[in-house]
ZADREN-408071 format. One record per residue: x, y, z of N, C-alpha, C, O in turn; residue in three letters. Coordinates in steps of 0.02 Angstrom, whole numbers. Example, Ala and Ser with C-alpha at 12.3 -4.5 7.8 and 13.67 -1.06 7.14 Angstrom:
<rs>
+--------+--------+--------+--------+--------+--------+--------+--------+--------+--------+--------+--------+-----+
:   n_px :   n_py :   n_pz :  ca_px :  ca_py :  ca_pz :   c_px :   c_py :   c_pz :   o_px :   o_py :   o_pz :   r :
+--------+--------+--------+--------+--------+--------+--------+--------+--------+--------+--------+--------+-----+
:    660 :   -284 :    390 :    615 :   -225 :    390 :    660 :   -165 :    390 :    712 :   -166 :    423 : Ala :
:    642 :   -112 :    354 :    684 :    -53 :    357 :    645 :      2 :    394 :    670 :     57 :    402 : Ser :
+--------+--------+--------+--------+--------+--------+--------+--------+--------+--------+--------+--------+-----+
</rs>
This chain:
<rs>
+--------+--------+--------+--------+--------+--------+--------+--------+--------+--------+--------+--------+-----+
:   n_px :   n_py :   n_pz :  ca_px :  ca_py :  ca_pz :   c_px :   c_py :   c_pz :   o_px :   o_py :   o_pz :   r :
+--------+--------+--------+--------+--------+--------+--------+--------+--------+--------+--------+--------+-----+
:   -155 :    309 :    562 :   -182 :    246 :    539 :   -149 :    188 :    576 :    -88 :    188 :    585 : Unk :
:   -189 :    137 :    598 :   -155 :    100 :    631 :   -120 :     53 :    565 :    -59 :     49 :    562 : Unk :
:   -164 :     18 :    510 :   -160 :    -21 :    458 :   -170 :     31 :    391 :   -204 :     82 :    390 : Unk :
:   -129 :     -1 :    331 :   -145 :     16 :    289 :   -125 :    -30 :    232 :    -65 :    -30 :    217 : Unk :
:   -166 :    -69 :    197 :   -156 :   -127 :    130 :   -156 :    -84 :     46 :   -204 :    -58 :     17 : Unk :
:   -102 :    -88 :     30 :   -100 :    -50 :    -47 :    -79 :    -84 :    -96 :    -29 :   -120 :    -90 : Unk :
:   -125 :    -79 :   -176 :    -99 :   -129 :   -214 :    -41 :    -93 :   -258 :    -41 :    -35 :   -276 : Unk :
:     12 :   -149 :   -270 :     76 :   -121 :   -326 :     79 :   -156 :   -386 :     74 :   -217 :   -395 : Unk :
:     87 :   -107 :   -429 :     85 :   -143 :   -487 :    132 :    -81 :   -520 :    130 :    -23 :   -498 : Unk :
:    174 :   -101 :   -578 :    200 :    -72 :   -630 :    166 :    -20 :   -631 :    109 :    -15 :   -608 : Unk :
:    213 :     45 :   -673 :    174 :    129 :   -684 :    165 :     90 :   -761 :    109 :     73 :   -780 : Unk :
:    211 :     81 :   -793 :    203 :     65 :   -870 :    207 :    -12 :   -884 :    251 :    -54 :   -878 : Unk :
:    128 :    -14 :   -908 :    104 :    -60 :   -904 :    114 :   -124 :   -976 :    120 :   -185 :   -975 : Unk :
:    113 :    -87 :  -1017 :    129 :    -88 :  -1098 :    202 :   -123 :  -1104 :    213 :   -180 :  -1122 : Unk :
:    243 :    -82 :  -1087 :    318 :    -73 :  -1094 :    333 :   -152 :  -1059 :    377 :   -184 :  -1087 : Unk :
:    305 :   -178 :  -1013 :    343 :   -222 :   -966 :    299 :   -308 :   -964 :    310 :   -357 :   -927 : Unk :
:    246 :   -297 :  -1024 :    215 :   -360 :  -1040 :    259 :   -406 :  -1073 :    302 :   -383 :  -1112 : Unk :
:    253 :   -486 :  -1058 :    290 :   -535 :  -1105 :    348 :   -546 :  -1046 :    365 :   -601 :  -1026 : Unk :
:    369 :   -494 :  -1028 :    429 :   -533 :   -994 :    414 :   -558 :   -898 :    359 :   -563 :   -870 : Unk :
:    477 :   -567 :   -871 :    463 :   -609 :   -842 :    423 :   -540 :   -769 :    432 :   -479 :   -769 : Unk :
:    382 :   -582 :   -716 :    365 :   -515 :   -664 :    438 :   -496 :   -623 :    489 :   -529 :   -612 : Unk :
:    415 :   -423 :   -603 :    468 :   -392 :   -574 :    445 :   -389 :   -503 :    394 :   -361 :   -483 : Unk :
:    498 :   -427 :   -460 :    518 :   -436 :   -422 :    526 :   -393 :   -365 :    582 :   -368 :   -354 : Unk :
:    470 :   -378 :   -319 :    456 :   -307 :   -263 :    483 :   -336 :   -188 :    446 :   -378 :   -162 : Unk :
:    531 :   -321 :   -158 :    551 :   -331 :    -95 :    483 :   -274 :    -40 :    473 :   -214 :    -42 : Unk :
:    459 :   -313 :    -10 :    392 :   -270 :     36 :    415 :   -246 :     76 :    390 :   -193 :     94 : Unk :
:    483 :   -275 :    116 :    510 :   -239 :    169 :    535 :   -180 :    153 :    520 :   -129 :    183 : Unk :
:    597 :   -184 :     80 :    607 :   -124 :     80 :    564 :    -70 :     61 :    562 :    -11 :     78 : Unk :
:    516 :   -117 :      7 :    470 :    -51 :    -12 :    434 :    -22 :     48 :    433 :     39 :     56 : Unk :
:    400 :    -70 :     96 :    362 :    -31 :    174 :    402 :     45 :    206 :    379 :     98 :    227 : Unk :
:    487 :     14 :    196 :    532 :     47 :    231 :    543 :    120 :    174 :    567 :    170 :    200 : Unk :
:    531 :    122 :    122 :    562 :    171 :     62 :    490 :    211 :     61 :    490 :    268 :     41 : Unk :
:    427 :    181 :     84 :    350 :    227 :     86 :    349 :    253 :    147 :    336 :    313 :    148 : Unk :
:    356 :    235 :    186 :    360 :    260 :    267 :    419 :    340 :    248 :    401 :    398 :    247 : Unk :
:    464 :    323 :    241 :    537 :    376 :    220 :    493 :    417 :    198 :    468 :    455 :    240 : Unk :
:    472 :    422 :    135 :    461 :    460 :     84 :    391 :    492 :     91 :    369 :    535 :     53 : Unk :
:    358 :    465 :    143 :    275 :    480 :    123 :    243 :    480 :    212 :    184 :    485 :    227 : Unk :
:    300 :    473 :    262 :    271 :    501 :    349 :    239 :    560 :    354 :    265 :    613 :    335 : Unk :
:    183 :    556 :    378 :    125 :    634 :    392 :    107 :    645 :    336 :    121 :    703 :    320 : Unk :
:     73 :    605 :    280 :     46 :    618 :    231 :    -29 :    602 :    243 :    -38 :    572 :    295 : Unk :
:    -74 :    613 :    212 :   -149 :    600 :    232 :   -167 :    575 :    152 :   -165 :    605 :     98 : Unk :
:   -192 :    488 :    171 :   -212 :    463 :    114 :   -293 :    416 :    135 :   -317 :    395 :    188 : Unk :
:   -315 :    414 :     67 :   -374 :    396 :     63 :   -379 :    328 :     13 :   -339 :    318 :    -32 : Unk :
:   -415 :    300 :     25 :   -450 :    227 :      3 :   -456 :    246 :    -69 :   -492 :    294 :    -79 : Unk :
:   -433 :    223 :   -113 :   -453 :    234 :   -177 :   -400 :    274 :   -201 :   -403 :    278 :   -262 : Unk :
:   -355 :    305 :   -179 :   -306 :    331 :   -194 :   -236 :    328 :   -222 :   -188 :    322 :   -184 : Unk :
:   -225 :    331 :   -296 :   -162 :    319 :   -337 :   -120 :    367 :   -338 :   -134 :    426 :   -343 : Unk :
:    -46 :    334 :   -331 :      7 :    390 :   -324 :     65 :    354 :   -364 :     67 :    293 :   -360 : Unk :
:    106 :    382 :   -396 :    176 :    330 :   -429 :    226 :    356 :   -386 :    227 :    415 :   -366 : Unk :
:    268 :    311 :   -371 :    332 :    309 :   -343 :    409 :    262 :   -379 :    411 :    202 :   -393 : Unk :
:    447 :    297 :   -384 :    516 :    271 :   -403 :    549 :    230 :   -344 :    578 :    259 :   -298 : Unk :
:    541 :    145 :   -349 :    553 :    108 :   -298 :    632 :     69 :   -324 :    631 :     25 :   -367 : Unk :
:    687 :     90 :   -298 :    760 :     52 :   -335 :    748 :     61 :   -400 :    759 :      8 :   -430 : Unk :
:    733 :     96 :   -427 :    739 :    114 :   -514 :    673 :     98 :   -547 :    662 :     84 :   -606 : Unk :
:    644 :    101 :   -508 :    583 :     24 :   -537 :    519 :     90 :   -538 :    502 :    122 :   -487 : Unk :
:    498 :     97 :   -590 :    414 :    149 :   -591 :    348 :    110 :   -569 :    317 :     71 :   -605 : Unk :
:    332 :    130 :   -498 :    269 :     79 :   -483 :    198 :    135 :   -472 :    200 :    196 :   -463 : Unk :
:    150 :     98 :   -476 :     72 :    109 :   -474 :     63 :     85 :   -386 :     65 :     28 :   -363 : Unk :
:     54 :    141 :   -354 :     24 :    106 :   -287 :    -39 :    151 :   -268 :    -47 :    211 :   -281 : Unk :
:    -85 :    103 :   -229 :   -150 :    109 :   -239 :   -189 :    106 :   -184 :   -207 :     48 :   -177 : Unk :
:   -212 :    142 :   -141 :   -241 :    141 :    -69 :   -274 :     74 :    -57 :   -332 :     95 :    -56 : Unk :
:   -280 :      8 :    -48 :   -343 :    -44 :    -65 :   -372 :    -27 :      7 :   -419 :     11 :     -4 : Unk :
:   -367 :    -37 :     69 :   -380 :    -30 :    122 :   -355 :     -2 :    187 :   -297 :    -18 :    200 : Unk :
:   -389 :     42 :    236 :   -349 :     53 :    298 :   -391 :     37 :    354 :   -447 :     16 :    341 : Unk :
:   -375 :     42 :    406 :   -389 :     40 :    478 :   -361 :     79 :    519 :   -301 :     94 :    521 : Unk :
:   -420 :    100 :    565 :   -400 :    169 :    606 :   -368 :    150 :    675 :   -361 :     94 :    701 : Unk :
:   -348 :    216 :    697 :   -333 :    209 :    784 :   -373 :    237 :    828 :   -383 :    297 :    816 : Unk :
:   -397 :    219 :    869 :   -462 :    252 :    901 :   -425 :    282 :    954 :   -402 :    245 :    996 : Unk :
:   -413 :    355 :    959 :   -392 :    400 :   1018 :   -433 :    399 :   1057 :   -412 :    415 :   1113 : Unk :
:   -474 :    390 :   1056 :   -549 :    392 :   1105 :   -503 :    347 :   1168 :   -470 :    380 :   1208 : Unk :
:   -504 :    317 :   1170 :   -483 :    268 :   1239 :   -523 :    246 :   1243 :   -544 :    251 :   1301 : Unk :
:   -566 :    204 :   1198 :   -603 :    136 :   1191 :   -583 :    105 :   1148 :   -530 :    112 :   1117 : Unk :
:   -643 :     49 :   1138 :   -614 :     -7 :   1109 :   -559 :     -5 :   1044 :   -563 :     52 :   1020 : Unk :
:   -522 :    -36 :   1017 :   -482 :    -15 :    957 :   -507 :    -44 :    895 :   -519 :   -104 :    904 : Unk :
:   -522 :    -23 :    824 :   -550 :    -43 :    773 :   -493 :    -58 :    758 :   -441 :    -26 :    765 : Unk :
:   -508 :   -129 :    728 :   -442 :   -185 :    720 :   -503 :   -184 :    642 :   -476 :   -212 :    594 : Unk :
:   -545 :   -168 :    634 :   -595 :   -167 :    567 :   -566 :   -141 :    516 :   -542 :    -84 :    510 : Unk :
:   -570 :   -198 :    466 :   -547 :   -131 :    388 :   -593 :    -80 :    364 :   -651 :    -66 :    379 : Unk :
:   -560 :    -59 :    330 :   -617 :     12 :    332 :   -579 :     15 :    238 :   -524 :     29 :    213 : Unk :
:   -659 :    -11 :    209 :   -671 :      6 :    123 :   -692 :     76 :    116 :   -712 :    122 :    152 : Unk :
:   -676 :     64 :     43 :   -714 :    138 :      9 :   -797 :    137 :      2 :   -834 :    175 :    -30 : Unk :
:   -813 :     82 :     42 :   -903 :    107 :     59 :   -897 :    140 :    120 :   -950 :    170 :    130 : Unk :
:   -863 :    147 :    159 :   -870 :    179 :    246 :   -830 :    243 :    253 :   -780 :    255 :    219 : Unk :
:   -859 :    292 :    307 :   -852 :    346 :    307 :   -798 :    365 :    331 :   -779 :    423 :    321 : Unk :
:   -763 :    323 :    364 :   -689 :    333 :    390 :   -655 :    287 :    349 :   -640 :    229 :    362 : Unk :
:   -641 :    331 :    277 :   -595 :    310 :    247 :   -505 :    338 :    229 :   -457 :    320 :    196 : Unk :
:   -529 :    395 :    280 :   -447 :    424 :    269 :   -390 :    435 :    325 :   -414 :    451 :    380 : Unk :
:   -334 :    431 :    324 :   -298 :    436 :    376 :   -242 :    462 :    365 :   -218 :    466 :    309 : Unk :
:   -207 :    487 :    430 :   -119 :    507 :    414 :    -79 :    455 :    417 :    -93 :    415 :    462 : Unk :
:    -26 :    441 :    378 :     36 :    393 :    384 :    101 :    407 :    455 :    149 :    443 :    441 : Unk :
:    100 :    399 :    472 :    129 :    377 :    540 :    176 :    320 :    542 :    171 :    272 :    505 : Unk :
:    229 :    329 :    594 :    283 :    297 :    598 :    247 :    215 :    627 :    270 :    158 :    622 : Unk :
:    205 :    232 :    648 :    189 :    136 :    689 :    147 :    109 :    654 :    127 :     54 :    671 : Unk :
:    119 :    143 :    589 :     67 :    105 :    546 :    105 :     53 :    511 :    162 :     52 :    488 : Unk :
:     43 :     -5 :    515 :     82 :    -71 :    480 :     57 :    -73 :    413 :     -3 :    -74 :    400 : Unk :
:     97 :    -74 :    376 :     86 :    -78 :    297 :     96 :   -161 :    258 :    138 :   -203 :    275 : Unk :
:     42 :   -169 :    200 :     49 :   -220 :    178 :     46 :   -192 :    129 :     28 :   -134 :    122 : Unk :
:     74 :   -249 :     63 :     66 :   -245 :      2 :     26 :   -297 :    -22 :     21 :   -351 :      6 : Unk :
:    -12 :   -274 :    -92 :    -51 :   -333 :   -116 :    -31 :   -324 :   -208 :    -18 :   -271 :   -238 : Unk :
:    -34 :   -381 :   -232 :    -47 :   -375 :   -327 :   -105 :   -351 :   -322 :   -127 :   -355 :   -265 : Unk :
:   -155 :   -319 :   -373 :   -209 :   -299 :   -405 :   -232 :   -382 :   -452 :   -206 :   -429 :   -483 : Unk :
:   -282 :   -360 :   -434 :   -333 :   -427 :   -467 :   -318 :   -419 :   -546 :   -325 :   -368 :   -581 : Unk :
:   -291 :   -501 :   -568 :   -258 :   -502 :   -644 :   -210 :   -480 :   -634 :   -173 :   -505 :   -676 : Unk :
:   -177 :   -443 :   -600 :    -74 :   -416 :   -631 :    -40 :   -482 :   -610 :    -41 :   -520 :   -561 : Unk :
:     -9 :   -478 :   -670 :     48 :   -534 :   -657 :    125 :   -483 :   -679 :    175 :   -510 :   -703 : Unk :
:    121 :   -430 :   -669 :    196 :   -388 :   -686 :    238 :   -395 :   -636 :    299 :   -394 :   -643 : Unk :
:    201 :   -405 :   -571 :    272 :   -370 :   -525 :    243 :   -449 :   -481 :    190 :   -481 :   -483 : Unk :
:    308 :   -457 :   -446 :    293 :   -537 :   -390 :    324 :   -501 :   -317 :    380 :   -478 :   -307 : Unk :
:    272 :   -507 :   -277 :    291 :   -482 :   -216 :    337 :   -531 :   -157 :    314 :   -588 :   -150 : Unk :
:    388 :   -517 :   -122 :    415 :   -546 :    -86 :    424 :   -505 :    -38 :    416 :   -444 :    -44 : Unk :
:    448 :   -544 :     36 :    444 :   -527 :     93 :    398 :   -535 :    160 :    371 :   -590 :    171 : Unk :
:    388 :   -487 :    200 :    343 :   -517 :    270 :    289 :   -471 :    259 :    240 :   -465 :    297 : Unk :
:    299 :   -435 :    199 :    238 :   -359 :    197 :    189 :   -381 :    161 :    142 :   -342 :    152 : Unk :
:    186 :   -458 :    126 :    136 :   -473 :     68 :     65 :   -488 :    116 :     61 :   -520 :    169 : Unk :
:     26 :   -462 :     87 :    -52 :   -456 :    119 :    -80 :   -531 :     87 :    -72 :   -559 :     33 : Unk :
:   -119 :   -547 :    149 :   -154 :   -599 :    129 :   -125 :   -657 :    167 :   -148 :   -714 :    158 : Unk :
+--------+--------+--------+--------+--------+--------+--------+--------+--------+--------+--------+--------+-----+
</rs>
């Protein structure tokens, strides 16, 4: 995958309302998913939980973009869960972003990894 945009949000959602949002470093988290999850094959639409510094999170395929081995042009295109190339392997040079999910206000993203 050349790109890949995933939303984070809290695993327990209940438990962590009222107080204040929790606070996601993107670099380290980019750096702690790459570690934990290189040569994995993920798809658009795809939920997985991970233990990030103590913290139980919801992360969520939102978008990727491919690498074209072909030796033509390069799809710099996102690629949704309407299109047929929606899946890819995780790889050491893929650039990862993070995004909130539409309405979460649990977790506040910081760093150079925030999408958008």
């Amino acid at each position: 995958l050349a790109a890949m945009e995933i939303d984070v949000d809290l695993l327990q959602k209940k438990s962590a309302s009222g107080g204040p949002p929790r606070e996601i470093d993107t670099d380290r988290l980019a750096s702690d998913f790459l570690l934990n999850y290189e040569g994995h094959v993920f798809e658009v639409g795809q939920t997985l939980a991970m233990d990030f510094e103590g913290t139980k999170i919801e992360l969520c395929i939102k978008s990727v973009s491919q690498i074209d081995l072909s030796g033509s042009q390069p799809s710099e295109e996102l690629v949704t869960s309407d299109d047929a190339k929606r899946v890819g392997q995780l790889l050491a040079p893929t650039s990862l972003t993070f995004a909130r999910p539409q309405g979460s206000k649990l977790v506040s993203l910081l760093g150079e990894k925030v999408a958008g």
